[in-house]
N, CA, C and O of each residue as an XYZ file, in Angstrom:
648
protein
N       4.768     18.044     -6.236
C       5.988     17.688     -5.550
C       5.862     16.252     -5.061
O       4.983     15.664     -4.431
N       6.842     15.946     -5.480
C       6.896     14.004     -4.848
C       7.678     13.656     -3.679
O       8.877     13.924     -3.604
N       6.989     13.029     -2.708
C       7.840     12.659     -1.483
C       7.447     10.997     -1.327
O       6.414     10.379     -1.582
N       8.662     10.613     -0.830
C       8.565      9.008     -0.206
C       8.537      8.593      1.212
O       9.540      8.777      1.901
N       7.370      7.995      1.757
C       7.644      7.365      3.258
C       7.647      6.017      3.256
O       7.147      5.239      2.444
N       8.418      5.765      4.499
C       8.753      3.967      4.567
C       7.965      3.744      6.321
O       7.721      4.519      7.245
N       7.846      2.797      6.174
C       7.766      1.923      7.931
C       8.020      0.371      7.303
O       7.849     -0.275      6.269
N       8.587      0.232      8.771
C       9.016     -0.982      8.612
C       8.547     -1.882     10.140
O       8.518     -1.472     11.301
N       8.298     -2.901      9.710
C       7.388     -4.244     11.192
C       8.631     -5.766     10.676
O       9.014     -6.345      9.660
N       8.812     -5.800     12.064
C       9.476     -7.460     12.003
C       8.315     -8.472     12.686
O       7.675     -8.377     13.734
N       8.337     -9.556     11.539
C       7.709    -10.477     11.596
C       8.347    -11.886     11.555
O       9.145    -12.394     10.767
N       7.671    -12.395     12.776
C       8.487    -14.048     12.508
C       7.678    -15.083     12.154
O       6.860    -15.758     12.779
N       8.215    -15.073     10.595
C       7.946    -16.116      9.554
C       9.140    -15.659      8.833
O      10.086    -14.875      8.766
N       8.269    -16.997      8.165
C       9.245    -17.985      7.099
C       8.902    -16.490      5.868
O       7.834    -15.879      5.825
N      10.267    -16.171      4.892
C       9.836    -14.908      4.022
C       9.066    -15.656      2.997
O       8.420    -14.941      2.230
N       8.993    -16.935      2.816
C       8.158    -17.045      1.426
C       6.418    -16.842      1.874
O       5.567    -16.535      1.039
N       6.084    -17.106      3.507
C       4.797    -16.631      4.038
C       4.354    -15.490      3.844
O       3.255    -15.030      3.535
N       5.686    -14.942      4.141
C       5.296    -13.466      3.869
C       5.289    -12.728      2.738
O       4.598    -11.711      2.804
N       6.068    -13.011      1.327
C       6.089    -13.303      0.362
C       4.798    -13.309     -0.774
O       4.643    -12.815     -1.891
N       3.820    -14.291      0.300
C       2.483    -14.583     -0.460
C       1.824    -13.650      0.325
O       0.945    -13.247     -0.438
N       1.686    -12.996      1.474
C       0.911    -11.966      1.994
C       1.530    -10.908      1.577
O       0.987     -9.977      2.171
N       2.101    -10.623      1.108
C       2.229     -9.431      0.253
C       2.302     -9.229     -1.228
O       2.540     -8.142     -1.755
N       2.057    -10.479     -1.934
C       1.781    -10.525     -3.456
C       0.248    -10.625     -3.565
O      -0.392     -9.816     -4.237
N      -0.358    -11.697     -2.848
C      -2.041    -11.897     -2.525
C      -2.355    -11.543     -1.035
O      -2.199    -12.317     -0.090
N      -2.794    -10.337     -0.968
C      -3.442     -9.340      0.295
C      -4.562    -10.623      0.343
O      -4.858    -11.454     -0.515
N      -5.065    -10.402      1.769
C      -6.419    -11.015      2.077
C      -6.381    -10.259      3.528
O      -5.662    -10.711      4.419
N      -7.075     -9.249      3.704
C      -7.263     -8.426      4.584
C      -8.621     -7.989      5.165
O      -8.788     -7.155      6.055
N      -9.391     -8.564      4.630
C     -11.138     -7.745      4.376
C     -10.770     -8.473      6.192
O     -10.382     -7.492      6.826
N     -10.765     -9.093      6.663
C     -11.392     -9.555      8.193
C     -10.636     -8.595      8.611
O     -11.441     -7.771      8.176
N      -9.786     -7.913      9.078
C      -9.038     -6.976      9.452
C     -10.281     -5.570     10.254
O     -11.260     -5.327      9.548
N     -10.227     -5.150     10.962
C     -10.764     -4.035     11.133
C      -9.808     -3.018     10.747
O      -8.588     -3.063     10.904
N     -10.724     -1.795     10.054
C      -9.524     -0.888      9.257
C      -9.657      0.543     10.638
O     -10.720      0.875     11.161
N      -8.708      0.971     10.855
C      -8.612      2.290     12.057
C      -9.896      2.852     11.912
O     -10.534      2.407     10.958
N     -10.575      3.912     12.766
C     -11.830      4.676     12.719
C     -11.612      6.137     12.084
O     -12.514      6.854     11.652
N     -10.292      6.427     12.109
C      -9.967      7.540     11.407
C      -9.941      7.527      9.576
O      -9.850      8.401      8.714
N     -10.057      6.237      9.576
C     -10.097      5.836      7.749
C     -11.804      6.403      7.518
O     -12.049      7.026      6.485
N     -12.539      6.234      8.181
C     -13.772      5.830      8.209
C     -14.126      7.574      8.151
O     -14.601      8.287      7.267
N     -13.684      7.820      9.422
C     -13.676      9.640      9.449
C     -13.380     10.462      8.073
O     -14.016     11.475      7.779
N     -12.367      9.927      7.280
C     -11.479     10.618      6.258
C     -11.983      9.926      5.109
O     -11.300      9.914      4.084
N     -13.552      9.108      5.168
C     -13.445      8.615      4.184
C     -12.533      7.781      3.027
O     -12.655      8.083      1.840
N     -11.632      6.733      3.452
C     -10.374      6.415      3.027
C     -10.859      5.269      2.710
O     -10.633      4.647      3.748
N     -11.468      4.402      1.876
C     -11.831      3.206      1.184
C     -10.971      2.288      2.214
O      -9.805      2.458      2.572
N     -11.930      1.213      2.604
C     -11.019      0.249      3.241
C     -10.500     -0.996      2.444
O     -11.363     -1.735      1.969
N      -8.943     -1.363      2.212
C      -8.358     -2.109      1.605
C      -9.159     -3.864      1.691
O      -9.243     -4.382      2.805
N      -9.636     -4.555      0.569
C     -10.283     -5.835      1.375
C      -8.895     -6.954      1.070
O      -8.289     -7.687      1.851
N      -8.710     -6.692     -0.517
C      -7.423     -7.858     -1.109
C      -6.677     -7.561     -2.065
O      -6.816     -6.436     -2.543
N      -5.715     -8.423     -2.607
C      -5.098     -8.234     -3.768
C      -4.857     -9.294     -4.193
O      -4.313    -10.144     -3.489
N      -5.331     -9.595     -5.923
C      -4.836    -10.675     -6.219
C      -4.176    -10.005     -7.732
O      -4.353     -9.093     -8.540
N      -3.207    -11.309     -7.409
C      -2.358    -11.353     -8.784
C      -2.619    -11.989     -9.864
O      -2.994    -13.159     -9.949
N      -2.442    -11.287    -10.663
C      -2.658    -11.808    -12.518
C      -1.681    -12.201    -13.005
O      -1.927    -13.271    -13.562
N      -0.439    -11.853    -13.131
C       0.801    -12.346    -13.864
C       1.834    -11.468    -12.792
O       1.795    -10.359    -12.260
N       2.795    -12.661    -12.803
C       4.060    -12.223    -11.281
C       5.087    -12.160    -12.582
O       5.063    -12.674    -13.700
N       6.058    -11.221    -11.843
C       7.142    -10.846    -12.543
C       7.196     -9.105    -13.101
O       6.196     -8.398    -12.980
N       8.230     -8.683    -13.583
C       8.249     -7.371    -13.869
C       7.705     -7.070    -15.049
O       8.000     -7.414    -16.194
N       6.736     -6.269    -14.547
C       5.405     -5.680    -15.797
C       4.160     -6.960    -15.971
O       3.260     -7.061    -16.805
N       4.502     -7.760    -14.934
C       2.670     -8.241    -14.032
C       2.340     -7.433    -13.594
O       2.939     -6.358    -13.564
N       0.771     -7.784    -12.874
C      -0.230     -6.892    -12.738
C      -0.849     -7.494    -11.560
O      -0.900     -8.719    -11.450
N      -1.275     -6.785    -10.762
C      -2.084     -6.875     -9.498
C      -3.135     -6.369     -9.315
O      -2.835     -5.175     -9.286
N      -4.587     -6.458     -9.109
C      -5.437     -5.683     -8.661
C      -5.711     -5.838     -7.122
O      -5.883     -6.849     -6.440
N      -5.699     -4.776     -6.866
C      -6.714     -4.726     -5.084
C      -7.654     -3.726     -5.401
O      -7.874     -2.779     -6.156
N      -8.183     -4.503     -4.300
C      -9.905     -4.446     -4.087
C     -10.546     -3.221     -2.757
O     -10.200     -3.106     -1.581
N     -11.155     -2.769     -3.232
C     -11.599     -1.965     -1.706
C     -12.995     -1.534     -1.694
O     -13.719     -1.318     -2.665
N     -13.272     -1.438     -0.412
C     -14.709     -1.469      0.273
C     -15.694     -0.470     -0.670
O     -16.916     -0.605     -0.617
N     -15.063      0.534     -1.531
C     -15.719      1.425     -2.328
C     -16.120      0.548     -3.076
O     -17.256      0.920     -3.371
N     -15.867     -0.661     -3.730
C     -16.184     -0.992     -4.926
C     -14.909     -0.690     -5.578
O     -14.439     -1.714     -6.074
N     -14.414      0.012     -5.700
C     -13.108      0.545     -6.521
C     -11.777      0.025     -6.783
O     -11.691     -0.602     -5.727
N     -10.865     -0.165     -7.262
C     -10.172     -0.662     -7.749
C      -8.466     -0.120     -7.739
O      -8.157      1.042     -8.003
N      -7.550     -1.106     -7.415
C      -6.008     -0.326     -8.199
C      -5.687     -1.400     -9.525
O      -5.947     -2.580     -9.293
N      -5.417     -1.236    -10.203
C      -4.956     -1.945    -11.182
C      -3.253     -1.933    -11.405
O      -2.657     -1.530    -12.404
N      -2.780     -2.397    -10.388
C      -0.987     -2.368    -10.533
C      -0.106     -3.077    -11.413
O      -0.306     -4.265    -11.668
N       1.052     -2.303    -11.994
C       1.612     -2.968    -12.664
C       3.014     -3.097    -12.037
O       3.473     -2.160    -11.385
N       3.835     -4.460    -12.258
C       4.430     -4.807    -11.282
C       5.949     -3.877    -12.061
O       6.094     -3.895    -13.283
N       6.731     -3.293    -11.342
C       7.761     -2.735    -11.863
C       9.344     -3.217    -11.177
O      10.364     -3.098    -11.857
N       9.373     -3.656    -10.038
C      10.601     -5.299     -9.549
C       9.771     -6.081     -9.206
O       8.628     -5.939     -8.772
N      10.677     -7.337     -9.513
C       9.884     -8.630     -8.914
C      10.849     -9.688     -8.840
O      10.936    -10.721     -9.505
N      11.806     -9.084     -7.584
C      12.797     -9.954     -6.531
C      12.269    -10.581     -5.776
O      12.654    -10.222     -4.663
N      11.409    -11.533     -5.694
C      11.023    -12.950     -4.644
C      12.142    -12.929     -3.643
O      13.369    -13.024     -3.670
N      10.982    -12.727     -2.545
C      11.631    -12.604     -0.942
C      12.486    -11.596     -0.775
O      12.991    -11.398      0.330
N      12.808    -10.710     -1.998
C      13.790     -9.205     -1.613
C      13.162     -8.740     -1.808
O      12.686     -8.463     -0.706
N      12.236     -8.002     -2.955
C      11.802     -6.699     -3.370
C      10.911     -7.019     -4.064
O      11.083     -8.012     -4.771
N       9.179     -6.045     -4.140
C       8.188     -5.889     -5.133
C       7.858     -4.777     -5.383
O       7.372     -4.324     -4.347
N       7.824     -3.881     -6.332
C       7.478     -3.014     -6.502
C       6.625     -2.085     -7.587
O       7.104     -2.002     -8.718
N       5.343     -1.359     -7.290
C       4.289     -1.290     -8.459
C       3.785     -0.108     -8.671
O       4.031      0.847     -7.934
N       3.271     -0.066     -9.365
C       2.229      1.163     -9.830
C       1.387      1.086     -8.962
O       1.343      0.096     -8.232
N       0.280      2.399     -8.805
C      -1.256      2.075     -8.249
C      -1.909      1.845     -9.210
O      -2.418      0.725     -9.261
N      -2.118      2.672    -10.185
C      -2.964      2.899    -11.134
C      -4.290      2.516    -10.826
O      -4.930      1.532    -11.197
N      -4.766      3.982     -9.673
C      -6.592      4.132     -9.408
C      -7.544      3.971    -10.237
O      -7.275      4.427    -11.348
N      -8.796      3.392    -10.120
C      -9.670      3.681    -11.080
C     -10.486      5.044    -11.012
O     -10.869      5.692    -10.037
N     -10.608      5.236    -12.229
C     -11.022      7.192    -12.362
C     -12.203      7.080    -11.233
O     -12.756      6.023    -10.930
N     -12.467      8.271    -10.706
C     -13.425      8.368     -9.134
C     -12.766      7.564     -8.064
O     -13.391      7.124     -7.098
N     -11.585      7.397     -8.243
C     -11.436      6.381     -6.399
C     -10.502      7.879     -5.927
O      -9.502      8.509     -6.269
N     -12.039      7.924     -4.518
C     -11.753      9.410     -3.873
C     -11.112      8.309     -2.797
O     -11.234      7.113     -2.529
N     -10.387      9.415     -2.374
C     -10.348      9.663     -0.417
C     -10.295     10.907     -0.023
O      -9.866     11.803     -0.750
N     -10.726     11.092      1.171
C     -10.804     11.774      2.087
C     -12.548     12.995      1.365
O     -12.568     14.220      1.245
N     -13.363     12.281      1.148
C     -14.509     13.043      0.095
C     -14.216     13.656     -1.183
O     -15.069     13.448     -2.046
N     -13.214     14.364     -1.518
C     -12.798     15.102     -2.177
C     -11.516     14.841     -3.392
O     -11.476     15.421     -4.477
N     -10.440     13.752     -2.861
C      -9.203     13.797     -3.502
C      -9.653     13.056     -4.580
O     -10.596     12.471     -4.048
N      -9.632     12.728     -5.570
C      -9.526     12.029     -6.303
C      -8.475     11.684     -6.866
O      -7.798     12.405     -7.598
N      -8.166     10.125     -6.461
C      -6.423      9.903     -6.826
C      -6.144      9.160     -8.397
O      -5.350      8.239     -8.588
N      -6.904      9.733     -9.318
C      -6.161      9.040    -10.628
C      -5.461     10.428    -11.538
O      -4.733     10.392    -12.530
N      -6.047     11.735    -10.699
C      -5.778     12.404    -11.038
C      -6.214     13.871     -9.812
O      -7.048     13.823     -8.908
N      -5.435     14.916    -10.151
C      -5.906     15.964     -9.165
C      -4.817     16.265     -8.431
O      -3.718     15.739     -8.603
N      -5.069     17.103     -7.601
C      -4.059     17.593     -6.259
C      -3.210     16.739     -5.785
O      -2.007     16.999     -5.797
N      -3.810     15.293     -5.168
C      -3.058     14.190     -4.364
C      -2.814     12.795     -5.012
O      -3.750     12.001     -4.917
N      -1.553     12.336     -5.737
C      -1.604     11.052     -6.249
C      -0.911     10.556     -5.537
O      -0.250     11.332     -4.846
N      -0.683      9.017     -5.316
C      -0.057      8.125     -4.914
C       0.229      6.936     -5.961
O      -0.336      5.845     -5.884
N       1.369      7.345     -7.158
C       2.106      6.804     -7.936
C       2.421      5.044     -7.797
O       1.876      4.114     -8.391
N       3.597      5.037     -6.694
C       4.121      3.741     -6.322
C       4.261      3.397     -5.407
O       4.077      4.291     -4.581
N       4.664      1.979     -4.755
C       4.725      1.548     -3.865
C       5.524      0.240     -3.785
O       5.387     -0.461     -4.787
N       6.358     -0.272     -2.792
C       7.328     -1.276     -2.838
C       7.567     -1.892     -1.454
O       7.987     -1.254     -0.488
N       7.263     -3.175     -1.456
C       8.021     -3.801     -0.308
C       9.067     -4.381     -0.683
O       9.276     -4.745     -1.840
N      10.238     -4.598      0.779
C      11.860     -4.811      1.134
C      11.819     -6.068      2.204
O      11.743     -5.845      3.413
N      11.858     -7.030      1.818
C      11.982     -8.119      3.062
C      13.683     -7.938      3.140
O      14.410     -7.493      2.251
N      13.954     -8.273      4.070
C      15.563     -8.141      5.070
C      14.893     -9.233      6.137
O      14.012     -9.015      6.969
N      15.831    -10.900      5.747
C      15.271    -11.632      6.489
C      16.802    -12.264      7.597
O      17.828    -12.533      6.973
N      16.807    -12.366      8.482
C      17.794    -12.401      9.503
C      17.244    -13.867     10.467
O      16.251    -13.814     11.193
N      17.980    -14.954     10.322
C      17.658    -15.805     11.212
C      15.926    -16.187     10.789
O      15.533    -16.246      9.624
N      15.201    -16.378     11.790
C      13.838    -16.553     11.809
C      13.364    -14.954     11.566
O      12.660    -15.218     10.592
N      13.251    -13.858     11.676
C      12.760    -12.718     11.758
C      12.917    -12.082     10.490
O      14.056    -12.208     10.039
N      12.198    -11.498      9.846
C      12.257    -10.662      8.605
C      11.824     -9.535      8.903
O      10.755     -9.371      9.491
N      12.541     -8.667      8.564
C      11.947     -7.251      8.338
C      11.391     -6.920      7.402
O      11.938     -7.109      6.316
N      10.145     -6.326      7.459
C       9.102     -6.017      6.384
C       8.699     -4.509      6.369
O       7.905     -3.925      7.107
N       9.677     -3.889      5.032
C       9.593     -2.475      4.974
C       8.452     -2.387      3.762
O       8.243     -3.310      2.975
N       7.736     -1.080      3.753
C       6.839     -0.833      3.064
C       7.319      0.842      2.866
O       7.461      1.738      3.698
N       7.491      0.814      1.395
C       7.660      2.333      1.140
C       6.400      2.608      0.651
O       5.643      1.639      0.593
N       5.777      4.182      0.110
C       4.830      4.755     -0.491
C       5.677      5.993     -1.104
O       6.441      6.528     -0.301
N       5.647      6.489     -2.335
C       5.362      7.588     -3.291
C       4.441      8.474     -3.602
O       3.794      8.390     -4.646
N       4.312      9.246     -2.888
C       2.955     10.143     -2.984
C       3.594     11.555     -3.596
O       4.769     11.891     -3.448
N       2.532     12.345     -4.346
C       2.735     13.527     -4.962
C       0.892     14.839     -4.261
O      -0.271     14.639     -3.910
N       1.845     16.042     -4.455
C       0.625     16.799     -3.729
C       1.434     18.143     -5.142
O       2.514     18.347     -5.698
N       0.037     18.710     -5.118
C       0.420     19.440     -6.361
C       1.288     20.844     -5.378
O       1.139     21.171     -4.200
N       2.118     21.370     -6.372
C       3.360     21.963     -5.598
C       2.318     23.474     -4.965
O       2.777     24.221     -4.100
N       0.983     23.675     -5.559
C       0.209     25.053     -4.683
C      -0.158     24.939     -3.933
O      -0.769     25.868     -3.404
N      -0.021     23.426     -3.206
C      -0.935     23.146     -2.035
C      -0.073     22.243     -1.330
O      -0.578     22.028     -0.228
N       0.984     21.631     -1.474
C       2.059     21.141     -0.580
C       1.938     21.697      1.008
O       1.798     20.922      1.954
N       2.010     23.041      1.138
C       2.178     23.592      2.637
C       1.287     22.866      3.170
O       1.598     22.277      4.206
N      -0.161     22.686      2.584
C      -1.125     22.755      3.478
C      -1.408     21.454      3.392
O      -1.788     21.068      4.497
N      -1.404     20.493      2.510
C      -1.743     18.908      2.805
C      -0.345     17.854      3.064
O      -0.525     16.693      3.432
N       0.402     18.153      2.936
C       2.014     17.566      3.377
C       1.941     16.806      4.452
O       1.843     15.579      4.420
N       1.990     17.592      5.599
C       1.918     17.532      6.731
C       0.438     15.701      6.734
O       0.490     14.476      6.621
N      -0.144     16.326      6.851
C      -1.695     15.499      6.847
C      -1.788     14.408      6.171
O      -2.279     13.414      6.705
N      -1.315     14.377      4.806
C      -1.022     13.599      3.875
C       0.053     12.313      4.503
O      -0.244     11.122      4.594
N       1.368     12.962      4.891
C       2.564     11.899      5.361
C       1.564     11.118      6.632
O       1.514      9.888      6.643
N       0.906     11.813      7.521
C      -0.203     11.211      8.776
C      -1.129     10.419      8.677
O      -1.731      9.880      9.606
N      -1.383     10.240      7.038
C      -2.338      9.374      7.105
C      -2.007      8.243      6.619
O      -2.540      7.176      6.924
N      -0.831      8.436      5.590
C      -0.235      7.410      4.894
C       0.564      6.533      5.614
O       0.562      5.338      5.317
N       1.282      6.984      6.569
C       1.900      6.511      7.692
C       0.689      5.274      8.393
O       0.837      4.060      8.529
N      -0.398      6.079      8.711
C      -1.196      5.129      9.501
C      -1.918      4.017      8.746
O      -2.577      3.097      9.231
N      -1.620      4.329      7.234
C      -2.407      3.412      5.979
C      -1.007      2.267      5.754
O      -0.981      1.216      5.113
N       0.140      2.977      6.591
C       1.373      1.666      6.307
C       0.992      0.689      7.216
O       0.801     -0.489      6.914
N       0.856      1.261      8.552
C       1.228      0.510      9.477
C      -0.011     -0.237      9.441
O       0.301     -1.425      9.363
N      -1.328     -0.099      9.461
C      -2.245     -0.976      9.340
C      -2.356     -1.843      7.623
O      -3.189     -2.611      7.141
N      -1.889     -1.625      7.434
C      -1.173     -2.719      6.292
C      -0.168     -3.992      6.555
O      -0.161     -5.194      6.292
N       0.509     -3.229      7.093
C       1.965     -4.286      7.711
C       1.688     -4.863      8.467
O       2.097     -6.021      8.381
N       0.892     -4.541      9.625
C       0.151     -5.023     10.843
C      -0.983     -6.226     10.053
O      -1.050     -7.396     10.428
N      -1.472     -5.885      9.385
C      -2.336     -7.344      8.829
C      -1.561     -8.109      8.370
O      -1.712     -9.221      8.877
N      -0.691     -8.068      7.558
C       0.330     -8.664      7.249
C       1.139     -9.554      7.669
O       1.635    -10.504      7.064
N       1.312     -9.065      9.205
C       2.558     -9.521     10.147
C       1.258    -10.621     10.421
O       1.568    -11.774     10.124
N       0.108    -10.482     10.844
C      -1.279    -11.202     11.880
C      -1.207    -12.398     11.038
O      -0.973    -13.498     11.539
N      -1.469    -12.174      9.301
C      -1.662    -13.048      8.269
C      -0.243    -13.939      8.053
O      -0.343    -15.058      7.551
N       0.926    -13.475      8.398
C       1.980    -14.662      8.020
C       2.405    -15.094      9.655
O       3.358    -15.872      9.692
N       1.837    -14.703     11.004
C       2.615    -15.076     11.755
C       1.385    -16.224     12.675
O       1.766    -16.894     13.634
């Protein structure tokens, strides 16, 4: 079963600042929450881009060693980006999930700048899937962590363009 969550952080910058902090992540100085650490949740370090535009490619980087290999699926400068994950086979979280395949994937993902005056709003959606026999029981837990994997995303984000 597939569900989508969003959060959204206003940041004051310029959107093309923000623009580049969200096409090239640079996050490793960041401290990542202690509950990532608990849940085993690879901590995000960067992302760099290979080719911009729709059906470029992004990789980010994380503390496992491990890898996303994204492929870019919009690519509206200063409106909209939006991509694949595409995990590398073994990139667990939480000990157990393995997200290139298994119970818990996390498909796509897209940011929405909405820029107003000096202030932009910086929405971050996620696409996650939980296999439909086990929905009851990781749903709940799943939206809780992803939620807290937005906001400490956006939150580096906002630190890095403001």
């Amino acid at each position: 079963m597939e569900s989508t969550i969003s959060s959204v952080i206003e940041i004051n910058a310029q959107p093309e600042t923000i623009w580049d902090n969200i096409t090239n992540v640079k996050i490793e100085q960041f401290s990542d929450p202690v509950i990532f650490r608990l849940l085993d949740i690879p901590k995000p370090l960067k992302a760099e881009m290979l080719s911009e535009g729709q059906g470029g490619r992004r990789i980010a980087y994380f503390d496992s060693g491990k890898k996303f290999v994204q492929e870019i699926l919009v690519w509206r400068p200063l409106i909209e980006y939006s991509f694949t994950f595409n995990p590398e086979k073994e990139f667990r979280v939480c000990y157990f999930f393995e997200l290139s395949e298994g119970v818990f994937q996390v498909p796509a993902g897209a940011y929405y700048l909405i820029t107003k005056e000096q202030t932009t709003t910086l929405k971050l959606t996620t696409t996650y899937s939980i296999d439909r026999r086990l929905h009851f029981l990781f749903n709940i837990p799943a939206r809780l962590i992803l939620k807290s994997f937005q906001r400490y995303l956006l939150t580096s984000i906002k630190q890095n363009s403001e």
